[in-house]
C-alpha positions as CSV (number, residue, x, y, z in Angstrom):
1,X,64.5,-53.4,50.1
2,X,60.6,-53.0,50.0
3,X,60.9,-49.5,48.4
4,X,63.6,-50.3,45.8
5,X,61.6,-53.3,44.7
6,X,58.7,-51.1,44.6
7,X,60.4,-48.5,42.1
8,X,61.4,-51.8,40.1
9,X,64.5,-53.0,41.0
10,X,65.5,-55.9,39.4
11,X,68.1,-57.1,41.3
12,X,70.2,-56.1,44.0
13,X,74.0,-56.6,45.1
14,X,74.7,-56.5,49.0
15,X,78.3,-55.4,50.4
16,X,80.3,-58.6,51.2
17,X,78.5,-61.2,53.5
18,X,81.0,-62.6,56.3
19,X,78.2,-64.7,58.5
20,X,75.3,-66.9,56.9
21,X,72.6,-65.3,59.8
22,X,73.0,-62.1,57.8
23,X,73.0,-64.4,54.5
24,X,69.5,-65.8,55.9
25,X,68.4,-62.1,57.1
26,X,68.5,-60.6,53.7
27,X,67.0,-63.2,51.6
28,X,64.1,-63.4,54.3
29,X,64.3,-59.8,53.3
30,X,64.7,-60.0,50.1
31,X,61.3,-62.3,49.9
32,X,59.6,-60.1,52.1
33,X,59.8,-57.0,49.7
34,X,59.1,-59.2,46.5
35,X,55.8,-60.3,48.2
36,X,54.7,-56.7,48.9
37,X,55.1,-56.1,45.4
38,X,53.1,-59.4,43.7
39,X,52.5,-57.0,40.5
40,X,55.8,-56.8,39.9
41,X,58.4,-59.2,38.7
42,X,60.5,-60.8,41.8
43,X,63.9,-59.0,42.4
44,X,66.5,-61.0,42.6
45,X,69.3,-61.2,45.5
46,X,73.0,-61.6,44.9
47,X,75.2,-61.7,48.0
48,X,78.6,-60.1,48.3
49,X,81.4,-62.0,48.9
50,X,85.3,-60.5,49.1
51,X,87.8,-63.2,50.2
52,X,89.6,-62.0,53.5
53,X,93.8,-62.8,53.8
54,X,94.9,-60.3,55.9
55,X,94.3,-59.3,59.2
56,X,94.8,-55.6,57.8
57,X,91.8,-56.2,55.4
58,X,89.5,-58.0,58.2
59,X,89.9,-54.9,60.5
60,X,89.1,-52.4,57.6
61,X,86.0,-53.8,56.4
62,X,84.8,-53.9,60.0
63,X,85.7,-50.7,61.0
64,X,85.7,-48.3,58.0
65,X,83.0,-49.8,55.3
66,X,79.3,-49.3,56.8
67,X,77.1,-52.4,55.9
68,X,80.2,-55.1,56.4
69,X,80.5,-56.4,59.8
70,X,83.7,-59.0,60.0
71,X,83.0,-61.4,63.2
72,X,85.6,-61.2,65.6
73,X,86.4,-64.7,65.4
74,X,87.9,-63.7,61.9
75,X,89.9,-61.3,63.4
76,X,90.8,-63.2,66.4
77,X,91.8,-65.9,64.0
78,X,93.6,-63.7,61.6
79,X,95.6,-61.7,64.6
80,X,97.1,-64.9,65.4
81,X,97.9,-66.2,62.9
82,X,99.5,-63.0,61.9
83,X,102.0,-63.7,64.7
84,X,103.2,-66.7,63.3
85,X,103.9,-65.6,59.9
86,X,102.2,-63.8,56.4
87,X,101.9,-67.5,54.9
88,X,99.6,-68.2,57.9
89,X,97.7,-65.4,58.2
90,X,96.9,-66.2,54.5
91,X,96.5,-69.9,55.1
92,X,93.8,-69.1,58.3
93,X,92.0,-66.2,55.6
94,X,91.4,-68.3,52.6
95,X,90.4,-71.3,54.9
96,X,87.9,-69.2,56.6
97,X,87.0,-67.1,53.4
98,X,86.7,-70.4,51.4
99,X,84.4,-72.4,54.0
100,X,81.8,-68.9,54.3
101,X,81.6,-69.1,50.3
102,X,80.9,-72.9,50.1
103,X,78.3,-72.0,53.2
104,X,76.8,-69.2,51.3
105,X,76.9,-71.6,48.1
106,X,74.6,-74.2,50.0
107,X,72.1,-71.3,51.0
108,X,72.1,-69.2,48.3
109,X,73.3,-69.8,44.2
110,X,73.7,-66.0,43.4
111,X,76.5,-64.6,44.6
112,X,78.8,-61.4,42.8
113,X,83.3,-62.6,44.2
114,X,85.2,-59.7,44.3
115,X,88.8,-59.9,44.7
116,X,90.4,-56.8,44.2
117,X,92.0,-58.0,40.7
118,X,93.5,-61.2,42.7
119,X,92.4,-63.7,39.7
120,X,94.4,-66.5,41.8
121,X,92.6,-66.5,44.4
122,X,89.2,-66.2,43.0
123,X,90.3,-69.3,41.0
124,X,91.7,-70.9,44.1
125,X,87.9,-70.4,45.8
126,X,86.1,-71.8,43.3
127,X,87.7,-74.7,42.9
């Protein structure tokens, strides 16, 4: 982050956040690098956030998208609900997905929702 704010970045967009540590890591980060660079104007942070439903998507973000780790208690969670039914899994996913934004809210105002063109449930989220 220090070297991007140095060549004057302005802002910067992480990959989707699934634990607040990591949340707290990056803007610890994020105000490190702005203070090596006083001359410059402070580069703002905006977290990533993709709503998880499906056990399918969990495991793919973890294993196959470097920079997004999914805890395992997601996928734990997710697994079993799977079991039970699709209405579950998705149940246990927003539930999860919707407490980490209102988390992420509290620590942190800025944050880019993707949704893979599922208007629904970005709406669902925010309210």
């Amino acid at each position: 982050m220090v070297k991007k704010v140095s060549h004057g970045a302005i802002a910067l967009v992480t990959q989707p956040v699934y634990d607040t540590t990591i949340a707290q890591q990056l803007l610890s980060m994020i105000e490190h690098a702005n203070a090596q660079n006083p001359d410059k104007e402070d580069c703002i942070l905006i977290l990533g956030y993709f709503p998880i439903t499906k056990l399918r998507t969990a495991r793919f973000l973890d294993e196959n998208v470097p920079g997004i780790h999914v805890p395992q208690e997601w996928v734990e969670a997710l697994e079993k609900a799977s079991l039970i039914s699709s209405e579950e899994e998705y149940r246990v996913g927003f539930e999860l997905s919707k407490k980490l934004f209102e988390e992420l809210k509290a620590l942190h105002p800025k944050i880019h929702i993707m949704t893979a063109n599922q208007f629904e449930l970005a709406k669902a989220i925010l309210s």
